[in-house]
PQR file of N, CA, C, O and H, with PARSE charges and radii, in Angstrom:
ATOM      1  N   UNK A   1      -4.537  -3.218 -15.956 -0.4000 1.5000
ATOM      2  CA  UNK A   1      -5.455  -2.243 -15.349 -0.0000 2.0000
ATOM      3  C   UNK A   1      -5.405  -0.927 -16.137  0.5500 1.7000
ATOM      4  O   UNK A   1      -4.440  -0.164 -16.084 -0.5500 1.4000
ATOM      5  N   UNK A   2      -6.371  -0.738 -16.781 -0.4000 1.5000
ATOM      6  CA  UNK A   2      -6.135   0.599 -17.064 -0.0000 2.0000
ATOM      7  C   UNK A   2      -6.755   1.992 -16.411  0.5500 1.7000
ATOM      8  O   UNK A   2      -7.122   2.852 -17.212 -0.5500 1.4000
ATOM      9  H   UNK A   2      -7.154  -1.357 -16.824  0.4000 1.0000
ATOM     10  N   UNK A   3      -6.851   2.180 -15.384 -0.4000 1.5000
ATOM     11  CA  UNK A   3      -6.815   2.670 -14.671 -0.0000 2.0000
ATOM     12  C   UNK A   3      -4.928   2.972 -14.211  0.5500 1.7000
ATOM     13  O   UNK A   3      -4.424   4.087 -14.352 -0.5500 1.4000
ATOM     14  H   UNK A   3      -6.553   1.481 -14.734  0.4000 1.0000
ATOM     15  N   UNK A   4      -4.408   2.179 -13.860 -0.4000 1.5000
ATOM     16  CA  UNK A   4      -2.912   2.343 -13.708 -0.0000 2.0000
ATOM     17  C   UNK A   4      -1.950   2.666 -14.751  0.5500 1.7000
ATOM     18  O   UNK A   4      -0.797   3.053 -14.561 -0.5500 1.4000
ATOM     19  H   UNK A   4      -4.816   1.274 -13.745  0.4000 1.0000
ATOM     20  N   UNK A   5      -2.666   2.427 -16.148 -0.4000 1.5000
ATOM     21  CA  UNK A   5      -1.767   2.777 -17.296 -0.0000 2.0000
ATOM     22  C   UNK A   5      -2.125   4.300 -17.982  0.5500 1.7000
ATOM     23  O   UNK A   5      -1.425   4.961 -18.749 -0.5500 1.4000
ATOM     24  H   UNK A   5      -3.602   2.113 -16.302  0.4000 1.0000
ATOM     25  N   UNK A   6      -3.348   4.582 -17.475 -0.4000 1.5000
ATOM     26  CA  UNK A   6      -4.048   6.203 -17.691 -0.0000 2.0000
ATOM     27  C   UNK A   6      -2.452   6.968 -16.829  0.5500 1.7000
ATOM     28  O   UNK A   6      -1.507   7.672 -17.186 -0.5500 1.4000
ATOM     29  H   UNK A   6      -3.916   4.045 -16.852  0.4000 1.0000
ATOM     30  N   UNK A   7      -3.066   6.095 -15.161 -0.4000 1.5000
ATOM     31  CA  UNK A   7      -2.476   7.242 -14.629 -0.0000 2.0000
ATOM     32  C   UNK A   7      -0.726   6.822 -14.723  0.5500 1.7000
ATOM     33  O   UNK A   7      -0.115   7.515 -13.909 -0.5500 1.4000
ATOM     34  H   UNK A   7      -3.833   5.523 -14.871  0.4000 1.0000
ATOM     35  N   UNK A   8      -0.018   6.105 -15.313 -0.4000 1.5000
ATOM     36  CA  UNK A   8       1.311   6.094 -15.652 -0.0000 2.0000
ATOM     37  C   UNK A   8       1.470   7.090 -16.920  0.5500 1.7000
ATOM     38  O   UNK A   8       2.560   7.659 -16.868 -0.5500 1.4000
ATOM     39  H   UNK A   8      -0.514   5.542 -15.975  0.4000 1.0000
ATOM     40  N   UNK A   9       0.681   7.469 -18.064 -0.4000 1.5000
ATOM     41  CA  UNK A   9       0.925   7.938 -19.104 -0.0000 2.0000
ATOM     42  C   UNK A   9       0.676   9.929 -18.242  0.5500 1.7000
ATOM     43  O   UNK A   9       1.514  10.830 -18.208 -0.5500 1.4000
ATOM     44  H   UNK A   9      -0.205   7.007 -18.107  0.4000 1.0000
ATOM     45  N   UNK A  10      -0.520   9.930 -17.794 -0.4000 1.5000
ATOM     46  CA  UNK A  10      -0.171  10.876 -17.091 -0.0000 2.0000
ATOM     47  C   UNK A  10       1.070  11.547 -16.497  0.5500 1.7000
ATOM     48  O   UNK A  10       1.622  12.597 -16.828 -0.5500 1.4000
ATOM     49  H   UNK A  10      -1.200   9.197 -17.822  0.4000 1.0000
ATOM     50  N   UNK A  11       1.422  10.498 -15.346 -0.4000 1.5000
ATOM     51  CA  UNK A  11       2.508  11.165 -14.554 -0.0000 2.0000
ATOM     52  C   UNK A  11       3.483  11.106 -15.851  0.5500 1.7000
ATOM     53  O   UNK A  11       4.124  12.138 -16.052 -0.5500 1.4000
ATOM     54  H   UNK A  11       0.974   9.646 -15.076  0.4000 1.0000
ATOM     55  N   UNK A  12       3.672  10.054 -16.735 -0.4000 1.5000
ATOM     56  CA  UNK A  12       5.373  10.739 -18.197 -0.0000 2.0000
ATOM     57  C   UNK A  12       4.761  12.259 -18.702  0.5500 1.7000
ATOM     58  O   UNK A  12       5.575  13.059 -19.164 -0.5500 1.4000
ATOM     59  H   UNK A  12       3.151   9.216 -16.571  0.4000 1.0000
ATOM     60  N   UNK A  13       3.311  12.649 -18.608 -0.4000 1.5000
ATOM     61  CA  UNK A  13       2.889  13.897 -19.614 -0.0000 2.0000
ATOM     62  C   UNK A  13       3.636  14.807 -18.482  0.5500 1.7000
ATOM     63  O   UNK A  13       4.419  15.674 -18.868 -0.5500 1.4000
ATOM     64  H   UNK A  13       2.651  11.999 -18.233  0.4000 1.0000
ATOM     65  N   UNK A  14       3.370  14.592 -16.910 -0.4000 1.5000
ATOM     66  CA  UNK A  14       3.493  15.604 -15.752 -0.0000 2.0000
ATOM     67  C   UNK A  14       4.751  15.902 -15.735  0.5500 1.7000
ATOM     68  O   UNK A  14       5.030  17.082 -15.520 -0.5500 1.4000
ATOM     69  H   UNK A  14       2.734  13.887 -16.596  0.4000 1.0000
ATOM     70  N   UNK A  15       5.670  15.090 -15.918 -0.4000 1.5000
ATOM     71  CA  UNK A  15       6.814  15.066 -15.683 -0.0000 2.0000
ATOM     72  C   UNK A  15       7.860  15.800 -16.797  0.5500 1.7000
ATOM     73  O   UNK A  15       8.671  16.715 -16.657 -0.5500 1.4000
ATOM     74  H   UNK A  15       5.444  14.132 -16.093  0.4000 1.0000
ATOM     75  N   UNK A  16       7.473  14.985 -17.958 -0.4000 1.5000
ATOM     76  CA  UNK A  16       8.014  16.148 -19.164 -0.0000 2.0000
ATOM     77  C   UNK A  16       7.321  17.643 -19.448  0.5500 1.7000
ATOM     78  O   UNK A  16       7.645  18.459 -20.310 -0.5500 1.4000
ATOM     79  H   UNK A  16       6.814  14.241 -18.072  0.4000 1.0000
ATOM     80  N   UNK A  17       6.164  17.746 -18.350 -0.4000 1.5000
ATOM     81  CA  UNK A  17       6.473  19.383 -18.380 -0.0000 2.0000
ATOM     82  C   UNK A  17       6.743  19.873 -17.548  0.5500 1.7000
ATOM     83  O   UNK A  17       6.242  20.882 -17.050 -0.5500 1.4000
ATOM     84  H   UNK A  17       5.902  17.082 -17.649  0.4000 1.0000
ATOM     85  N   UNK A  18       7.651  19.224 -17.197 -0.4000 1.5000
ATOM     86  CA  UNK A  18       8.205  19.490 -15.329 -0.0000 2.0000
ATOM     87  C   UNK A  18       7.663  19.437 -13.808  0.5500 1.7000
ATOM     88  O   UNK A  18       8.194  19.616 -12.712 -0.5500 1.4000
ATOM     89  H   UNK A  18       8.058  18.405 -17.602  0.4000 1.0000
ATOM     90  N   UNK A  19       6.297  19.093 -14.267 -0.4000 1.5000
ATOM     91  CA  UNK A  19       5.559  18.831 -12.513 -0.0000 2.0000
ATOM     92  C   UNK A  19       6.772  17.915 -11.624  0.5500 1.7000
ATOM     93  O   UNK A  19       7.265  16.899 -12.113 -0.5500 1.4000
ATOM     94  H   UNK A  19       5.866  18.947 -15.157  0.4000 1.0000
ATOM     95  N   UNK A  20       7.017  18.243 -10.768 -0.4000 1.5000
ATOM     96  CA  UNK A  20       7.927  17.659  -9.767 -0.0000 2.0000
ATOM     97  C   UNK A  20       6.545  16.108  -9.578  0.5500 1.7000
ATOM     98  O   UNK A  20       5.338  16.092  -9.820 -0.5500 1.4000
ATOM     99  H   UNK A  20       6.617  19.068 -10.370  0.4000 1.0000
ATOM    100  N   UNK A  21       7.484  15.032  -9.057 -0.4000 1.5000
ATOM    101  CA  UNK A  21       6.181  13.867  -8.734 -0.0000 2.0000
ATOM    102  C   UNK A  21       5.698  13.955  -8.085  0.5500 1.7000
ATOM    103  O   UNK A  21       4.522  13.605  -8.188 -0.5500 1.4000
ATOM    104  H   UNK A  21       8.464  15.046  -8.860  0.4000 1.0000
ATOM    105  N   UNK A  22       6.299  14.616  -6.590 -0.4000 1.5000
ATOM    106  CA  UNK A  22       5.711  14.786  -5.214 -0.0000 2.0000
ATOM    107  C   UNK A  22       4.356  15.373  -5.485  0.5500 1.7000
ATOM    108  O   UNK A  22       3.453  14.979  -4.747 -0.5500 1.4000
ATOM    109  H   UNK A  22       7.254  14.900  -6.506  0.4000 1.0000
ATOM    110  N   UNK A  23       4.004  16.409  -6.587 -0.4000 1.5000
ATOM    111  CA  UNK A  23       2.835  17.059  -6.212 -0.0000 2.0000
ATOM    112  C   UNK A  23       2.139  15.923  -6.655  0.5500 1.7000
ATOM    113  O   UNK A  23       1.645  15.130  -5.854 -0.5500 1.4000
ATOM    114  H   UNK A  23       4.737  16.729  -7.187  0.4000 1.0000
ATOM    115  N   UNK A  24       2.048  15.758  -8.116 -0.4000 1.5000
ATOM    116  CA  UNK A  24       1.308  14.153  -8.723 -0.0000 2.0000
ATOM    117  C   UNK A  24       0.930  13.142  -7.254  0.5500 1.7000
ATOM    118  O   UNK A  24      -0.228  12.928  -6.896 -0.5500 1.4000
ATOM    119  H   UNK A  24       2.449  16.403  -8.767  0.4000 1.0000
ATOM    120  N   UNK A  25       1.615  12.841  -6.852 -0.4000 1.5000
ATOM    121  CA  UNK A  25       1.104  12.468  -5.761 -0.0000 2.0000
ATOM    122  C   UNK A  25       0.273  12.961  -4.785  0.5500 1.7000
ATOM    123  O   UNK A  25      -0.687  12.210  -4.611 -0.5500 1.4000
ATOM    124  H   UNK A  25       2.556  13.015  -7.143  0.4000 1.0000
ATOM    125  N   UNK A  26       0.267  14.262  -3.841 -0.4000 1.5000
ATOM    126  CA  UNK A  26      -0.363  14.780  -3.150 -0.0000 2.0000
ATOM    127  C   UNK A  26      -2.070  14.388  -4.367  0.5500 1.7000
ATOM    128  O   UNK A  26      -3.069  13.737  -4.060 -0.5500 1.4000
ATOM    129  H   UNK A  26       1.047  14.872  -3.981  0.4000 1.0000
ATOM    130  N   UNK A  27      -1.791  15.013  -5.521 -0.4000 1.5000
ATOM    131  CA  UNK A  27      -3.077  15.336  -6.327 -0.0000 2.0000
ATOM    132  C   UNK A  27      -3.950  13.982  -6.341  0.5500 1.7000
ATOM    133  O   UNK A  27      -5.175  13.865  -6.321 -0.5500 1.4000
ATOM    134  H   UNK A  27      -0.980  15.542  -5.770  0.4000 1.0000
ATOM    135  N   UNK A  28      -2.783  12.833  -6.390 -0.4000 1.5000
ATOM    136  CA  UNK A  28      -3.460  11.514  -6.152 -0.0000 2.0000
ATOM    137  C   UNK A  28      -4.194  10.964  -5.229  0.5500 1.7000
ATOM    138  O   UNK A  28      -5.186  10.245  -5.349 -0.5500 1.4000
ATOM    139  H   UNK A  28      -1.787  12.928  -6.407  0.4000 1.0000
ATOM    140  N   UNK A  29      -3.386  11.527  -3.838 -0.4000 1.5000
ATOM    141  CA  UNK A  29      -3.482  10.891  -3.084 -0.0000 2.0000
ATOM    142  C   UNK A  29      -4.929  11.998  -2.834  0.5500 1.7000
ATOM    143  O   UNK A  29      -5.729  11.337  -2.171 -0.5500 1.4000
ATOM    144  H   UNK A  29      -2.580  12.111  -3.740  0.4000 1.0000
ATOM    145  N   UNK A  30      -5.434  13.193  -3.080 -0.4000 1.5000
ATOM    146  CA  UNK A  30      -6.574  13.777  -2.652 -0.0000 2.0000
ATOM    147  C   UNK A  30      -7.904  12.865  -3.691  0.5500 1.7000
ATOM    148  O   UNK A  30      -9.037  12.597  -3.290 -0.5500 1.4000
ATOM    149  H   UNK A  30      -4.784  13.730  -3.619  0.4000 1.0000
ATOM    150  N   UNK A  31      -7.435  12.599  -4.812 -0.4000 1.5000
ATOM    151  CA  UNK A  31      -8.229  12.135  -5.495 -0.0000 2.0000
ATOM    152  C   UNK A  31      -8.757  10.871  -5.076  0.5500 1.7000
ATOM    153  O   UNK A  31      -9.917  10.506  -5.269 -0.5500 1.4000
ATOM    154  H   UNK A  31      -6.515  12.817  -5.137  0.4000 1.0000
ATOM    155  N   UNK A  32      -7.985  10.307  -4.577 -0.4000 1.5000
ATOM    156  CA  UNK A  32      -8.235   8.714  -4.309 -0.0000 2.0000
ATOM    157  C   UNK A  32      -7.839   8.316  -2.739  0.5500 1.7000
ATOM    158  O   UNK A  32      -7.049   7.387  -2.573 -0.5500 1.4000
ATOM    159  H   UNK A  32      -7.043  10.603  -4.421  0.4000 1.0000
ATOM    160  N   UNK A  33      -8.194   8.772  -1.993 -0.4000 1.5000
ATOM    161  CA  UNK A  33      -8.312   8.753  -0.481 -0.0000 2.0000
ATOM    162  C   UNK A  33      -8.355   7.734  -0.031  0.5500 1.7000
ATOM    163  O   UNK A  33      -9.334   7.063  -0.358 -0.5500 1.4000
ATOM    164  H   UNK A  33      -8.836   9.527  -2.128  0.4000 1.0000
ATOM    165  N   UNK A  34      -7.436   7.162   0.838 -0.4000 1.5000
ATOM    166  CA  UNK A  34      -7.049   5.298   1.241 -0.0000 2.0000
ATOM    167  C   UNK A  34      -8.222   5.050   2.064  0.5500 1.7000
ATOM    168  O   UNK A  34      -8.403   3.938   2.562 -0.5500 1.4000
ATOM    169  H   UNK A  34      -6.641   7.707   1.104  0.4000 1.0000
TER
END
């Protein structure tokens, strides 16, 4: 899926500049609403 490998390369970019994951998530979870 690349859709899931976008957003995996993402969260390694978020993370090595220190975004904590929790927000990555919140940001996800607004983006993509269950």
């Amino acid at each position: 899926m690349t859709d899931a490998r976008a957003l995996a390369l993402t969260e390694k970019s978020l993370s090595e500049a220190g975004v904590p994951s929790g927000v990555l998530d919140e940001l996800i979870a607004k983006m993509f609403p269950q």
